[in-house]
Backbone atoms as SQL, in Angstrom:
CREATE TABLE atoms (id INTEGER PRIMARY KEY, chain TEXT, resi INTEGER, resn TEXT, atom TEXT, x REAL, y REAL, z REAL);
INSERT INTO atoms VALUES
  (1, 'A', 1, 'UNK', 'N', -0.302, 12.869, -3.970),
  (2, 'A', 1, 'UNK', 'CA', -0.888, 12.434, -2.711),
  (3, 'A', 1, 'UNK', 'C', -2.394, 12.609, -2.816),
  (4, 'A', 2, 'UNK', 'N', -3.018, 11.609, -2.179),
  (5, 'A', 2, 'UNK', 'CA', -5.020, 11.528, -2.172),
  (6, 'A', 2, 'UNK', 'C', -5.267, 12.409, -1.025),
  (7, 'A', 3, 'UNK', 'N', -6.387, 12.593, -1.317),
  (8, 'A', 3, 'UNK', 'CA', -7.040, 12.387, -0.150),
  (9, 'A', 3, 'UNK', 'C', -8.304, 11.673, 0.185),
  (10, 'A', 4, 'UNK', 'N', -8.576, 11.598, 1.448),
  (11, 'A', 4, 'UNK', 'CA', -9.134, 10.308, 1.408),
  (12, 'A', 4, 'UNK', 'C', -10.767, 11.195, 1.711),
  (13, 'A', 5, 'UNK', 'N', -11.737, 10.243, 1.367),
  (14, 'A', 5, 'UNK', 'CA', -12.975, 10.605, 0.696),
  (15, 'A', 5, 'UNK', 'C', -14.384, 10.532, 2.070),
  (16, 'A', 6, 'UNK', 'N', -15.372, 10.690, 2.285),
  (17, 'A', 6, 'UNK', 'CA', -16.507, 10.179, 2.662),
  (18, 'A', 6, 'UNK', 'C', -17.531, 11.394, 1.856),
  (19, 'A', 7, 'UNK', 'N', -18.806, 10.707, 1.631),
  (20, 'A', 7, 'UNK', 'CA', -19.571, 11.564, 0.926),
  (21, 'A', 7, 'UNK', 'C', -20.410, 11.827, 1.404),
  (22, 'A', 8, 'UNK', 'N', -20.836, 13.084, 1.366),
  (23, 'A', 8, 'UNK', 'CA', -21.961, 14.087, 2.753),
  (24, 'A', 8, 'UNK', 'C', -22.757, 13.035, 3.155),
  (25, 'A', 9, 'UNK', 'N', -23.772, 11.861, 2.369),
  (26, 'A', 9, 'UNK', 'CA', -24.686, 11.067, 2.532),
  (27, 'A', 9, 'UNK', 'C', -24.203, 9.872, 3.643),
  (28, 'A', 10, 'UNK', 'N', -22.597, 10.206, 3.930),
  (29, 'A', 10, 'UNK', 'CA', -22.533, 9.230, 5.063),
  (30, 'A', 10, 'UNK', 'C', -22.251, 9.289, 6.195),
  (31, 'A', 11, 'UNK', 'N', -22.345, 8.254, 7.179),
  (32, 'A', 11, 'UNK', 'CA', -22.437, 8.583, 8.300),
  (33, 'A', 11, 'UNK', 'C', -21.173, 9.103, 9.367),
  (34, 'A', 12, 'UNK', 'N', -21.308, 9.981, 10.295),
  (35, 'A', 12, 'UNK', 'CA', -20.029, 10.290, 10.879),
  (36, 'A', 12, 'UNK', 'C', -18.939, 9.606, 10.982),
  (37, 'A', 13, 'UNK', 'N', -19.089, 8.089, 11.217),
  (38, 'A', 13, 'UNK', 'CA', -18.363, 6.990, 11.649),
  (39, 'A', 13, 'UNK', 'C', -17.301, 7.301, 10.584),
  (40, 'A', 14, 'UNK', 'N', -17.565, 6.825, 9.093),
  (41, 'A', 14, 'UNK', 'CA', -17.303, 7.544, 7.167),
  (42, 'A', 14, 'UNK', 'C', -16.171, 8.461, 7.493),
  (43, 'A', 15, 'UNK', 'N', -17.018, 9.992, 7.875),
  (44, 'A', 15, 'UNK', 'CA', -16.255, 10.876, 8.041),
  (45, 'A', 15, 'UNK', 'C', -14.971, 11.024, 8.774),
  (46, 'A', 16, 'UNK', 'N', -15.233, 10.241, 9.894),
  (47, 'A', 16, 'UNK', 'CA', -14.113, 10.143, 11.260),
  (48, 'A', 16, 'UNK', 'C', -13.027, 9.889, 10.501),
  (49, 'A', 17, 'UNK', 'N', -13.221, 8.200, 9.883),
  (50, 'A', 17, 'UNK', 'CA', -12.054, 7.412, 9.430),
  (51, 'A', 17, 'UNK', 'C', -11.696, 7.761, 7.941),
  (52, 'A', 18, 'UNK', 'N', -12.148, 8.737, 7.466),
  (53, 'A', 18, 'UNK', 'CA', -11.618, 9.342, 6.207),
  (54, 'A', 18, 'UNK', 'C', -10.246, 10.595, 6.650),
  (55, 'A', 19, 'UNK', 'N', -10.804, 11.673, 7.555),
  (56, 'A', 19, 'UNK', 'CA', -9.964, 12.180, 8.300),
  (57, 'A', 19, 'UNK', 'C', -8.682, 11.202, 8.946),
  (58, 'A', 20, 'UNK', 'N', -9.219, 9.974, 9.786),
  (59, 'A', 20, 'UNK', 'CA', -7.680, 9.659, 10.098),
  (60, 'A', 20, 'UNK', 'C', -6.853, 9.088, 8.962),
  (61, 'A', 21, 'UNK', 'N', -7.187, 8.376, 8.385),
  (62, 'A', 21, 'UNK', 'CA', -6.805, 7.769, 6.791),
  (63, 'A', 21, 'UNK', 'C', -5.935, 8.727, 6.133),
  (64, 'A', 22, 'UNK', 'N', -6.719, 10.187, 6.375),
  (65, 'A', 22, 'UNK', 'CA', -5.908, 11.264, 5.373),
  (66, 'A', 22, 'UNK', 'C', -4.632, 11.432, 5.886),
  (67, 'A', 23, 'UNK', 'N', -4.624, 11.371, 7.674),
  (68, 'A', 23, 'UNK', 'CA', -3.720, 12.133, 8.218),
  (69, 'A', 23, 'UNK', 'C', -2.594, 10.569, 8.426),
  (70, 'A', 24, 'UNK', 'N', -3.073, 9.421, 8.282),
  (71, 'A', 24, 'UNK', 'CA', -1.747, 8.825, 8.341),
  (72, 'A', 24, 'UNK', 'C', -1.384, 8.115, 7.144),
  (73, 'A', 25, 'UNK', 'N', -1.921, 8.683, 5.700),
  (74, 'A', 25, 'UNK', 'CA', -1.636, 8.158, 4.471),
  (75, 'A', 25, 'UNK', 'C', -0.234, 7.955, 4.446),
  (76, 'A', 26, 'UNK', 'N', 0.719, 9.476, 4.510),
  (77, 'A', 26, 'UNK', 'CA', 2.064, 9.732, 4.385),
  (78, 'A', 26, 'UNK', 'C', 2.531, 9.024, 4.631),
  (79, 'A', 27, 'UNK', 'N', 2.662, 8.219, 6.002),
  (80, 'A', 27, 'UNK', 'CA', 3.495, 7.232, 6.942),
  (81, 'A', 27, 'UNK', 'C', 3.101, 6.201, 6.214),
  (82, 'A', 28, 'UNK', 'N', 2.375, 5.628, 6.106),
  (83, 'A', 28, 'UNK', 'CA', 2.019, 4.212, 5.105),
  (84, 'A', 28, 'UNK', 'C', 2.454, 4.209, 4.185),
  (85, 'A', 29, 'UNK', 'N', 2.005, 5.363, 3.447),
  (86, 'A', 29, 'UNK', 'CA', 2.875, 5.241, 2.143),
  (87, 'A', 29, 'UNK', 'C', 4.659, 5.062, 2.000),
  (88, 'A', 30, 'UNK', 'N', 5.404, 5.920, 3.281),
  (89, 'A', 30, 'UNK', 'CA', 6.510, 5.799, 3.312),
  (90, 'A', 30, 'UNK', 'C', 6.792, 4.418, 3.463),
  (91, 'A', 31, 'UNK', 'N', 6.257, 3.361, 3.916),
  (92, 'A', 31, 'UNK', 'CA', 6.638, 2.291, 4.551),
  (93, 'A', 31, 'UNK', 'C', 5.979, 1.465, 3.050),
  (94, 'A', 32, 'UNK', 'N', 4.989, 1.823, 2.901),
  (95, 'A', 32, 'UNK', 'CA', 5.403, 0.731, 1.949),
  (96, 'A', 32, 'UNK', 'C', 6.143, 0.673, 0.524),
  (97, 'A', 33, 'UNK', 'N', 6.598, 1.718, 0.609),
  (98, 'A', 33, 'UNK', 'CA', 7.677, 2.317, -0.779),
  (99, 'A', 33, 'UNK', 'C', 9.268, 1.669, -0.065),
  (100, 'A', 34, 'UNK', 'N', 9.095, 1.663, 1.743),
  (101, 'A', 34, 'UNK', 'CA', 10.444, 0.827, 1.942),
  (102, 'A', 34, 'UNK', 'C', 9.839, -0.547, 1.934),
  (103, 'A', 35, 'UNK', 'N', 9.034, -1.413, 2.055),
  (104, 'A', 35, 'UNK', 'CA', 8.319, -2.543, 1.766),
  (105, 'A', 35, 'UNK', 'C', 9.232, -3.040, 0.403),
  (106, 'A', 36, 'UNK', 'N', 8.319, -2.441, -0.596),
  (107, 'A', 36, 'UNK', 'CA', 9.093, -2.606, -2.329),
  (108, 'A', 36, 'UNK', 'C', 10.323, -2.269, -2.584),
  (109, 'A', 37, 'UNK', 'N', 11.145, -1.393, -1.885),
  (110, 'A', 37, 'UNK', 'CA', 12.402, -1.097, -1.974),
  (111, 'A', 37, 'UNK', 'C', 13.537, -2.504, -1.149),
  (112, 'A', 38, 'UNK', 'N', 13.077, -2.690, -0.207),
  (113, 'A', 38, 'UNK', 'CA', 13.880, -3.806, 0.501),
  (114, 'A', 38, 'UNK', 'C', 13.322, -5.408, -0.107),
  (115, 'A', 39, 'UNK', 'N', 11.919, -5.376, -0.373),
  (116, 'A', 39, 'UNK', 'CA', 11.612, -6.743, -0.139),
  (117, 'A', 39, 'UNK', 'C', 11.034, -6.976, -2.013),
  (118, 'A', 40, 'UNK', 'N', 10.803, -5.692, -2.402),
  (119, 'A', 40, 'UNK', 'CA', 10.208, -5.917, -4.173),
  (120, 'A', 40, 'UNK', 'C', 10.978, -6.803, -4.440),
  (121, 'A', 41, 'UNK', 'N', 10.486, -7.272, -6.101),
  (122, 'A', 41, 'UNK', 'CA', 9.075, -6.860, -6.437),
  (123, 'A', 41, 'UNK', 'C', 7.807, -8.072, -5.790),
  (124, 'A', 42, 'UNK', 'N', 6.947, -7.736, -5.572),
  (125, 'A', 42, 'UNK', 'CA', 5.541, -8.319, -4.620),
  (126, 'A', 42, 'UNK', 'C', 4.692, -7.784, -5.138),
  (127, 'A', 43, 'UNK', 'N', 3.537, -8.939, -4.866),
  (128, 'A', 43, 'UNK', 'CA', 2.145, -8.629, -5.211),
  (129, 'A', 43, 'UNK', 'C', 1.629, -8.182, -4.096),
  (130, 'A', 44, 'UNK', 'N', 0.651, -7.858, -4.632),
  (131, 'A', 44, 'UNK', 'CA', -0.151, -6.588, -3.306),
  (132, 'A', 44, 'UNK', 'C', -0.846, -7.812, -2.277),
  (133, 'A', 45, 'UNK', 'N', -0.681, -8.825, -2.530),
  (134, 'A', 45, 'UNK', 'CA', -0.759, -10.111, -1.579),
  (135, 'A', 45, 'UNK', 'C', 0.513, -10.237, -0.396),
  (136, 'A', 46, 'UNK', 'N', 1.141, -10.153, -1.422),
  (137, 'A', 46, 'UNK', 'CA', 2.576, -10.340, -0.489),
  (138, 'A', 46, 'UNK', 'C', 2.886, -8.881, 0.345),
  (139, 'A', 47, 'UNK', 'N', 2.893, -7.874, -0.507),
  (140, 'A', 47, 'UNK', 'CA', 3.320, -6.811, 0.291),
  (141, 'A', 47, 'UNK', 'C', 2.236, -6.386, 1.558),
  (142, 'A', 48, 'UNK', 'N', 1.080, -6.970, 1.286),
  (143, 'A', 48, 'UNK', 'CA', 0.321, -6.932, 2.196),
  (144, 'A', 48, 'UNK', 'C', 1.152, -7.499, 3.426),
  (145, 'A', 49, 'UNK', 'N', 1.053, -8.435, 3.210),
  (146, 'A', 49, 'UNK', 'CA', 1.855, -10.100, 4.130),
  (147, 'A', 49, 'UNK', 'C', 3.012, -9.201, 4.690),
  (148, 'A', 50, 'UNK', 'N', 3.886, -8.537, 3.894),
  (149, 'A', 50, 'UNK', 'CA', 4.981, -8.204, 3.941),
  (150, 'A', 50, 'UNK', 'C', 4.712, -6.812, 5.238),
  (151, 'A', 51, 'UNK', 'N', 4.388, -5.948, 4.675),
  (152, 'A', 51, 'UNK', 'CA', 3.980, -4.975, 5.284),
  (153, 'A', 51, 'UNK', 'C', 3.291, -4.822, 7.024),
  (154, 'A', 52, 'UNK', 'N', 2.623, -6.062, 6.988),
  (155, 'A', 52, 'UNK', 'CA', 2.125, -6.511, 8.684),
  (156, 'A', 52, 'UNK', 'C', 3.271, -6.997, 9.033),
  (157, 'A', 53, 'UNK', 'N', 3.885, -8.151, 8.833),
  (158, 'A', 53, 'UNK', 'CA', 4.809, -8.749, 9.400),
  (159, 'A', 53, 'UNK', 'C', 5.899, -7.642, 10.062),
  (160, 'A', 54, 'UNK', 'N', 6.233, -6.609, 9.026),
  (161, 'A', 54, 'UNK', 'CA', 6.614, -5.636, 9.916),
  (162, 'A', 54, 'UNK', 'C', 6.125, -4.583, 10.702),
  (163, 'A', 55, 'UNK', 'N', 4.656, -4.525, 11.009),
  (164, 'A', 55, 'UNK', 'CA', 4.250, -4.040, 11.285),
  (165, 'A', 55, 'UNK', 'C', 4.438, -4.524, 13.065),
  (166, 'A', 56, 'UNK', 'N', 4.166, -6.215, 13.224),
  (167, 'A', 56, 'UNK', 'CA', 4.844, -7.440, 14.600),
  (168, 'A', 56, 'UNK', 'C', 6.358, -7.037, 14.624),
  (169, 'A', 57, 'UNK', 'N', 7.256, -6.626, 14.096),
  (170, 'A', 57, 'UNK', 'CA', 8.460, -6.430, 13.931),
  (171, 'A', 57, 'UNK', 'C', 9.076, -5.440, 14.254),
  (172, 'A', 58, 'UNK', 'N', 8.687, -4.082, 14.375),
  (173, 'A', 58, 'UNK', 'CA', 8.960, -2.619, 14.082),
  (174, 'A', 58, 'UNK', 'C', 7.584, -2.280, 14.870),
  (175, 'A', 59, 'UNK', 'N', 8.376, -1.697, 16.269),
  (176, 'A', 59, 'UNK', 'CA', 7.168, -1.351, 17.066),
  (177, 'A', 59, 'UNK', 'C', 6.714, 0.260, 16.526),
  (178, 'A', 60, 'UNK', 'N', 7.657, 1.257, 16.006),
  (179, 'A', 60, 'UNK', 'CA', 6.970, 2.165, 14.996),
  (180, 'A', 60, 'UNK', 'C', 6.389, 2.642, 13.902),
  (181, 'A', 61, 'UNK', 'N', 6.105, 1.122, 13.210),
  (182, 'A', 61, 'UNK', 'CA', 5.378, 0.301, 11.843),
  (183, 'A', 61, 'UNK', 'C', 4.288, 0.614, 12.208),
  (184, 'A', 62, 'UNK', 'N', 3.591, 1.795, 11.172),
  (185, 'A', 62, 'UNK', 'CA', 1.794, 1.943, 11.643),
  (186, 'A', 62, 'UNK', 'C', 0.797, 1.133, 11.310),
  (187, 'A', 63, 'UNK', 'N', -0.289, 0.881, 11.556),
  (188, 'A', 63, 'UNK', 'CA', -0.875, -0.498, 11.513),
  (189, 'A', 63, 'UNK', 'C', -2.044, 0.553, 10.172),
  (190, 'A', 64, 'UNK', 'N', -2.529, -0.657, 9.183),
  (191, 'A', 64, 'UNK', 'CA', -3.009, -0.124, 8.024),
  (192, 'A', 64, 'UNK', 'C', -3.862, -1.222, 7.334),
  (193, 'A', 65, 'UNK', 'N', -4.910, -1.033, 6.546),
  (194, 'A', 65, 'UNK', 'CA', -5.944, -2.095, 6.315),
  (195, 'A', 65, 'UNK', 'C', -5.033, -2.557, 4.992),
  (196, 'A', 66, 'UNK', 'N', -5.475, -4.033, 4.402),
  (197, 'A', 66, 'UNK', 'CA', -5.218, -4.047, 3.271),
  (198, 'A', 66, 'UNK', 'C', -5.393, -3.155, 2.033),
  (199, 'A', 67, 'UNK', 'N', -6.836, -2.328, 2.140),
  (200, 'A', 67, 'UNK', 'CA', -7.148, -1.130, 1.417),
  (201, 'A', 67, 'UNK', 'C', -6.250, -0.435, 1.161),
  (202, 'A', 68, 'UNK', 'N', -5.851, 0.185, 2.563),
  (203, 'A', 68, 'UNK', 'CA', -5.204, 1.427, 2.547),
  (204, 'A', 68, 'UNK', 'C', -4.126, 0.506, 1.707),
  (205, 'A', 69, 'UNK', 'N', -3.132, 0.008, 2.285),
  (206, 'A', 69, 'UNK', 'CA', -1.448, -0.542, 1.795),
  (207, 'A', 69, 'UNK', 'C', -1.927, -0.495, 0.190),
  (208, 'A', 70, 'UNK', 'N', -3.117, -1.014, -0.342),
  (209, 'A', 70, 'UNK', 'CA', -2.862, -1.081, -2.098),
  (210, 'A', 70, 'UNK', 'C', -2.849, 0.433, -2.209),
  (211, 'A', 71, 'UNK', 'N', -3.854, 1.341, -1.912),
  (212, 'A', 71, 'UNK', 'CA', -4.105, 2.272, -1.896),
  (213, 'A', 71, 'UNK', 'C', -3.187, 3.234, -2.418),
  (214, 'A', 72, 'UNK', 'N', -2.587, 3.116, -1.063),
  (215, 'A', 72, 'UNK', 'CA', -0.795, 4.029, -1.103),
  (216, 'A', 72, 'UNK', 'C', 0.235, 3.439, -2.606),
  (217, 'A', 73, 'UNK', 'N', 0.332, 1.798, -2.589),
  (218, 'A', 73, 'UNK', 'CA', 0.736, 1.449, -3.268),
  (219, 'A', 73, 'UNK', 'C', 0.502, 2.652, -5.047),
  (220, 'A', 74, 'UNK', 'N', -0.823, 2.350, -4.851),
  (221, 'A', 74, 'UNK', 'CA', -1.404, 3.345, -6.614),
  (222, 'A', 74, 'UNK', 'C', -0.549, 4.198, -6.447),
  (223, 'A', 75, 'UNK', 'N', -1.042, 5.035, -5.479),
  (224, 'A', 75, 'UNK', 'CA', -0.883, 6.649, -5.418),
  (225, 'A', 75, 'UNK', 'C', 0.848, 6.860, -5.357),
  (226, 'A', 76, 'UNK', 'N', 1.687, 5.821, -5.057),
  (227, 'A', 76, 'UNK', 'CA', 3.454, 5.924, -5.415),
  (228, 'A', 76, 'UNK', 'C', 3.413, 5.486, -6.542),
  (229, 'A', 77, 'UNK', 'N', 2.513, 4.500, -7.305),
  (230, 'A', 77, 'UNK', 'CA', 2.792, 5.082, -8.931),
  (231, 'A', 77, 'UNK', 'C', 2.322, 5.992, -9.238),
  (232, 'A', 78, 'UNK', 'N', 1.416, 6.456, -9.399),
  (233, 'A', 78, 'UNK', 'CA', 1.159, 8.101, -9.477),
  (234, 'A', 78, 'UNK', 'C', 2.432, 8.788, -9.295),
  (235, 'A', 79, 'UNK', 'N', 2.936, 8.794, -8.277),
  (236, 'A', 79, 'UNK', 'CA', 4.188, 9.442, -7.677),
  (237, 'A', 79, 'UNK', 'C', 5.451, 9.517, -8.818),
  (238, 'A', 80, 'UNK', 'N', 5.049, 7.820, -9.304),
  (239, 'A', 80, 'UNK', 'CA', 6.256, 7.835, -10.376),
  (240, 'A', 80, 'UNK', 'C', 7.711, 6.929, -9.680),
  (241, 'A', 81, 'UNK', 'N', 6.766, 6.567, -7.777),
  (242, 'A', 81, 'UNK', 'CA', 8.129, 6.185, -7.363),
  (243, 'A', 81, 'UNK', 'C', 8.009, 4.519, -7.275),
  (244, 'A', 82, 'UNK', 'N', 7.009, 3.592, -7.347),
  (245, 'A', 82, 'UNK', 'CA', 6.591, 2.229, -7.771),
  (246, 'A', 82, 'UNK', 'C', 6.571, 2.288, -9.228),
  (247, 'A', 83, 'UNK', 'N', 6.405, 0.914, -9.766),
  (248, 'A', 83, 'UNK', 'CA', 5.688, 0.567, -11.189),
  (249, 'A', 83, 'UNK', 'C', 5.504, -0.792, -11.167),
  (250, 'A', 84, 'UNK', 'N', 4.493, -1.076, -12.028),
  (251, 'A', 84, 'UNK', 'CA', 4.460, -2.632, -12.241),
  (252, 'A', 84, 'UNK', 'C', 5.728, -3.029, -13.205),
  (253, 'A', 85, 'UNK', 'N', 6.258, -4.470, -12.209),
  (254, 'A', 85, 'UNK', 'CA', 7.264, -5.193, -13.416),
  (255, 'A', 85, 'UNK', 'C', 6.695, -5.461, -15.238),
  (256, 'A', 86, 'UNK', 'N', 7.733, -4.890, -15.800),
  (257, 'A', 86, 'UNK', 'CA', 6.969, -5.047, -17.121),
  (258, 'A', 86, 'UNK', 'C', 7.313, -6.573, -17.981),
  (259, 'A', 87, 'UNK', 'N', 6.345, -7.623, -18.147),
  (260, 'A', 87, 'UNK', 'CA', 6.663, -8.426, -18.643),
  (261, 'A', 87, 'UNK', 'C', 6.670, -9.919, -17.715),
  (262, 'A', 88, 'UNK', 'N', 6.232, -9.768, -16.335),
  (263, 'A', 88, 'UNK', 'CA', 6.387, -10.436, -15.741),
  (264, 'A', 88, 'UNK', 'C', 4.789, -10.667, -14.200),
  (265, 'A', 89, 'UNK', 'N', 4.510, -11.823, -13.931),
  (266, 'A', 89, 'UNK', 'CA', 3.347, -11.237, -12.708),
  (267, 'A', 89, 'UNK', 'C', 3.713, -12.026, -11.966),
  (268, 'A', 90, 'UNK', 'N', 2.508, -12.425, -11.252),
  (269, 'A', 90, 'UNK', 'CA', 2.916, -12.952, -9.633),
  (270, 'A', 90, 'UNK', 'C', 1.663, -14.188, -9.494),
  (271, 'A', 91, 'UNK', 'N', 1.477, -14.820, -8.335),
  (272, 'A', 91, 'UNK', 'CA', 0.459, -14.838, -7.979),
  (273, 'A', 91, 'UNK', 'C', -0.091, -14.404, -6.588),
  (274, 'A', 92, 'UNK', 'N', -1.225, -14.650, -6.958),
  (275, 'A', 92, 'UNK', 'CA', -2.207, -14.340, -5.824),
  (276, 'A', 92, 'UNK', 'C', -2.537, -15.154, -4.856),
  (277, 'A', 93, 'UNK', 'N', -2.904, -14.895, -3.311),
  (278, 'A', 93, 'UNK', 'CA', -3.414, -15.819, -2.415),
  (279, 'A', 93, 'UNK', 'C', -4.256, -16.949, -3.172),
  (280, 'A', 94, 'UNK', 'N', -5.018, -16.634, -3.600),
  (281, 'A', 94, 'UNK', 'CA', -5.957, -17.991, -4.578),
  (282, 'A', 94, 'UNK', 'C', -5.045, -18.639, -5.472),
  (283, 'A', 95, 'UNK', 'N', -3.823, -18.231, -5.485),
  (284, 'A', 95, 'UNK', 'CA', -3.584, -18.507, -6.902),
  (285, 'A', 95, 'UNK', 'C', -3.586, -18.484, -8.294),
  (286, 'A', 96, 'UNK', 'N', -4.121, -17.082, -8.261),
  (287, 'A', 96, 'UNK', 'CA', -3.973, -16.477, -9.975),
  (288, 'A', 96, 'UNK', 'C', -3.318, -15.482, -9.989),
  (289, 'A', 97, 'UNK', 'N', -3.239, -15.481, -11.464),
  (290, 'A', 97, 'UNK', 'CA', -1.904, -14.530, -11.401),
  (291, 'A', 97, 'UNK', 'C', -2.306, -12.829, -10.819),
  (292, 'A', 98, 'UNK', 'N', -1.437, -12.267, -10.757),
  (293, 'A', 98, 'UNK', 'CA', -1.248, -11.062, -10.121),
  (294, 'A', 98, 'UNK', 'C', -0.076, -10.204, -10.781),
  (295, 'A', 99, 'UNK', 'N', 0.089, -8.616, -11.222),
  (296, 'A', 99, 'UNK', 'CA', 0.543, -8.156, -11.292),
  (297, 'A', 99, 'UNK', 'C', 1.696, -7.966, -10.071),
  (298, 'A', 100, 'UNK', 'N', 3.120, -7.611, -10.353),
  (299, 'A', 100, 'UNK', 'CA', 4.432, -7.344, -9.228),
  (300, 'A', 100, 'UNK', 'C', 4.561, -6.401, -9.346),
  (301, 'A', 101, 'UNK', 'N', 5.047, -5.646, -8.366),
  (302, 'A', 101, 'UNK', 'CA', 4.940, -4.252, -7.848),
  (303, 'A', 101, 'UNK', 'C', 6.489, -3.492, -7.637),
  (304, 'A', 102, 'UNK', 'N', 6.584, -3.129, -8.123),
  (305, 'A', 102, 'UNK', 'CA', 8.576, -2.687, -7.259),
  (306, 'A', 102, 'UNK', 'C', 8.538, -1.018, -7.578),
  (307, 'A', 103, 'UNK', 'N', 9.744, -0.928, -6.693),
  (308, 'A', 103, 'UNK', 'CA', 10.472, 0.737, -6.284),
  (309, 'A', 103, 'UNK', 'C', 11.002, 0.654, -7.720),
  (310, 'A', 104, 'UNK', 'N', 11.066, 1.996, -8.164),
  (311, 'A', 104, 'UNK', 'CA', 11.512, 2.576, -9.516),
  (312, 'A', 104, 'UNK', 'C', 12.838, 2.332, -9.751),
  (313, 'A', 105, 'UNK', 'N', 13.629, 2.919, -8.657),
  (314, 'A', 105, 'UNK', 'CA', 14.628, 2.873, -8.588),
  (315, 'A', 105, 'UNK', 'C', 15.291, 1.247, -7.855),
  (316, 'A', 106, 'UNK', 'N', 15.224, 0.672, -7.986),
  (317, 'A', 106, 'UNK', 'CA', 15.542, -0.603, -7.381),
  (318, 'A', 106, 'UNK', 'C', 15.404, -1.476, -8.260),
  (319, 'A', 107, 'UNK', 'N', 16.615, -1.857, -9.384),
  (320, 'A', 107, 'UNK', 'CA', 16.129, -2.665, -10.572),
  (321, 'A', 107, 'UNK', 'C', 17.028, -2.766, -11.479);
């Protein structure tokens, strides 16, 4: 698990939203490990996509920047509980390719 950052040189505003960031990483992260578990494997395009849509869907779905959702995404591989599909990508909103994302266990 991160934590989330601001550096003395910035301004309170920085600081505020580093503190809330820290304190609702967990919940994001849980959701989007069920994101890749129900809906993998997705690009961090889609799970983005994916991830709001339930966010309109699931009135206890916490609301989260695209940042954060990749964010969390890393830090559950870190975890060991995501990985990138090996051998295979995606694309991207523009249309290039993109690495796919899935639950470890789901496969």
């Amino acid at each position: 698990m991160s934590t989330a950052l601001a550096r003395r040189t910035d301004p309170e505003t920085s600081h505020l939203a580093a503190r809330r960031a820290e304190k609702h990483a967990p919940t994001v992260r849980a959701c989007v490990l069920t994101v890749l578990t129900e809906d993998g494997p997705l690009t961090h395009d889609d799970l983005i996509r994916a991830f709001t849509r339930r966010g309109v869907d699931e009135l206890d779905w916490p609301h989260a920047t695209a940042s954060s959702i990749r964010t969390r995404c890393h830090e559950l591989v870190d975890d060991g509980l995501v990985e990138v599909v090996p051998g295979e990508v995606g694309r991207s909103a523009n249309g290039g390719k993109a690495r796919l994302w899935r639950a470890v266990d789901v496969h």
